[in-house]
Every structure is written in structure tokens, then in C-alpha cells.
N, C-alpha and C positions, 0 to 999 in steps of 0.2 A: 251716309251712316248717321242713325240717332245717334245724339247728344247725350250722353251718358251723365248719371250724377249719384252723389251718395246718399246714402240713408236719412243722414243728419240734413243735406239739402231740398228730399223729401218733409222729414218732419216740420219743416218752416214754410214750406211752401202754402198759399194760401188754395192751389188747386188742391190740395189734397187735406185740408185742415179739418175735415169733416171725420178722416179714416185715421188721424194722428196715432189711436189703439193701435189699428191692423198693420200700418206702416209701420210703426216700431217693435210687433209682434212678428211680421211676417218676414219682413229685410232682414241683411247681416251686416252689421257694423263693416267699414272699409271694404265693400265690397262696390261696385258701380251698377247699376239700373239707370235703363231707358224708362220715359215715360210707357213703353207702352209694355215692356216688362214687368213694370208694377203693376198696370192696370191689369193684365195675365194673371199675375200670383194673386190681386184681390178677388179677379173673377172668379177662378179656380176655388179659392178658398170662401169662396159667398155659395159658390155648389157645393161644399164639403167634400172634394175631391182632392183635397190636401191632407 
């Protein structure tokens, strides 16, 4: 099972420091994501299929 984490561990992360916007736009406060859940919801939303 991926390794789950929050928004707020997202936003600091230096993998993701490029999408800080989309991360804090796209996520829900106290909700948990996998890395590869975010990576879904940015793709998704880079296709405008969000």
C-alpha cells in the first residue's frame, strides 16, 4: 500500500515545489494523497479534464 500524506506535506515537499499553485489549488486540507494520486489529479487537470 502507497504511503499516504497531506496536503500541507505535499506543499513543502521539494518534489513537488515546482506545482506549489496546483497543489494548494487542487488538494483538500486534512484529506491524505498518495504520491501517485496527486500526480493523477495534476495530470487530469494539465488536460483540463477537471
Amino acid at each position: 500500500m502507497a504511503k499516504k500524506f497531506y496536503k500541507e506535506q505535499f506543499l513543502k515537499s521539494n518534489l513537488y515545489k515546482n506545482k506549489k499553485d496546483l497543489i494548494n489549488t487542487l488538494l483538500k486540507d486534512n484529506e491524505l494523497y498518495s504520491r501517485n494520486d496527486v500526480d493523477k489529479i495534476i495530470k487530469k487537470y494539465m488536460e483540463g479534464i477537471i
